[in-house]
C-alpha positions as CSV (number, residue, x, y, z in Angstrom):
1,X,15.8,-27.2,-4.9
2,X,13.0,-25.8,-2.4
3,X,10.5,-23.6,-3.7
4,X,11.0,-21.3,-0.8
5,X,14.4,-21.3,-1.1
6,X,13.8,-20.4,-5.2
7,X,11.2,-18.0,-4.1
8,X,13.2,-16.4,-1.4
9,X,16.4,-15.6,-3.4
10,X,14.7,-14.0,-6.2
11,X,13.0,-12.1,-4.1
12,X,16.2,-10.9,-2.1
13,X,18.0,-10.3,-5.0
14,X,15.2,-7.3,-5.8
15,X,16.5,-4.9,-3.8
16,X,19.8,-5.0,-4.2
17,X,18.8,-3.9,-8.1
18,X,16.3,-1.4,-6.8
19,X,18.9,0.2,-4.4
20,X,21.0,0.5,-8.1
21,X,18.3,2.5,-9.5
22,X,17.3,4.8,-6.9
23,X,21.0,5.7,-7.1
24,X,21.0,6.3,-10.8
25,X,17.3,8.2,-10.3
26,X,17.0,9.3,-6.8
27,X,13.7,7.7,-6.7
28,X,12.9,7.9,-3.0
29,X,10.2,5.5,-3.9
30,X,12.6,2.8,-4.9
31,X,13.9,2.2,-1.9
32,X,10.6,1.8,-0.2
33,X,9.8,-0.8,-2.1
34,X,13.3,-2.4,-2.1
35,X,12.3,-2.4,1.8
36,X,9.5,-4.2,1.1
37,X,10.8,-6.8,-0.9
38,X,13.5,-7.4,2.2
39,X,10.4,-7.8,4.5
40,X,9.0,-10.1,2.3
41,X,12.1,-12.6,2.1
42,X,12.2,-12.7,5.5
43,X,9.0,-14.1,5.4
44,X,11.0,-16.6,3.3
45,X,13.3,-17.1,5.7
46,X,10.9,-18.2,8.2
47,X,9.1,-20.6,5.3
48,X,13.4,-22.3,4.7
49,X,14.1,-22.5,8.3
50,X,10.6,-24.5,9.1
51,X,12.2,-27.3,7.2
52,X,15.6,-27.0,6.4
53,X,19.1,-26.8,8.3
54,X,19.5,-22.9,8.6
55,X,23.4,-23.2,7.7
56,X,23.3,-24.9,3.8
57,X,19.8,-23.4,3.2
58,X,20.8,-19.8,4.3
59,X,23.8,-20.2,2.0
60,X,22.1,-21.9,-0.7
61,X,19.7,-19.0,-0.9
62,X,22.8,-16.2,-0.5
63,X,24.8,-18.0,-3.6
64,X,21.3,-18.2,-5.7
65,X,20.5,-14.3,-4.6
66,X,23.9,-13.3,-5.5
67,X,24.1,-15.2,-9.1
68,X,20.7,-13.5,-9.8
69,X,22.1,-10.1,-8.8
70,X,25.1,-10.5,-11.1
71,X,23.0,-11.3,-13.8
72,X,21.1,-8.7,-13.4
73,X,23.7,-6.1,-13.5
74,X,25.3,-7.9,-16.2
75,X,22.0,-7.4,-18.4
76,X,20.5,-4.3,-16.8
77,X,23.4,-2.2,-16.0
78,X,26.1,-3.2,-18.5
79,X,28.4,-4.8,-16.2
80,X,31.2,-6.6,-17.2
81,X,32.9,-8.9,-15.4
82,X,37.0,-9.8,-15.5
83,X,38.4,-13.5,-16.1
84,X,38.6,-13.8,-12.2
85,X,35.2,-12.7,-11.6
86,X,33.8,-15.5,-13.8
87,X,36.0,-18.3,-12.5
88,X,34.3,-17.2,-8.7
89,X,30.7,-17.1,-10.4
90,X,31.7,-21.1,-11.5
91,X,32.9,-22.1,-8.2
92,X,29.9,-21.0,-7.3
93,X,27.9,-22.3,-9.2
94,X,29.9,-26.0,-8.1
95,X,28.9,-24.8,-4.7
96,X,25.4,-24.1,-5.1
97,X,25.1,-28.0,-7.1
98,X,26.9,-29.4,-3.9
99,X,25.5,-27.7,-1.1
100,X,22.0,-28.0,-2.7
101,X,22.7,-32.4,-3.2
């Protein structure tokens, strides 16, 4: 897997936590800097798409961001997920290793 691609789907999967936050806190700041970590993965984009087919790298950096996110509210919010939830987190994982080969 591309660095950039690494790099760009942690970094997009910031502010959907932030955005979480700010709505448990009403941190205006939170948001601004959610903003800023969207600016900066489009600065990742632009790093992917130099070298890479934008269709399977877009989607290989979505599926990363959005396993990252779930984790997260897994760990940070106390999520819990249901039986059908988890089969769609392992096809997506299968998805990520096939897309990614």
């Amino acid at each position: 897997m591309d660095i950039w691609i690494l790099f760009t789907a942690v970094i997009s999967s910031f502010p959907i936590v932030l955005i979480k936050y700010y709505l448990k806190s009403k941190l205006f700041f939170l948001l601004v800097v959610a903003l800023c970590f969207y600016a900066i993965s489009i600065f990742g984009f632009t790093q992917i798409f130099k070298t890479h087919d934008i269709g399977s790298s877009y989607l290989e950096t979505k599926l990363l961001s959005q396993l990252l996110v779930v984790v997260a509210g897994i760990l940070l919010f106390k999520e819990v997920l249901k039986i059908k939830q988890m089969v769609g987190i392992v096809l997506a994982i299968i998805s990520l290793y096939l897309i990614s080969g």
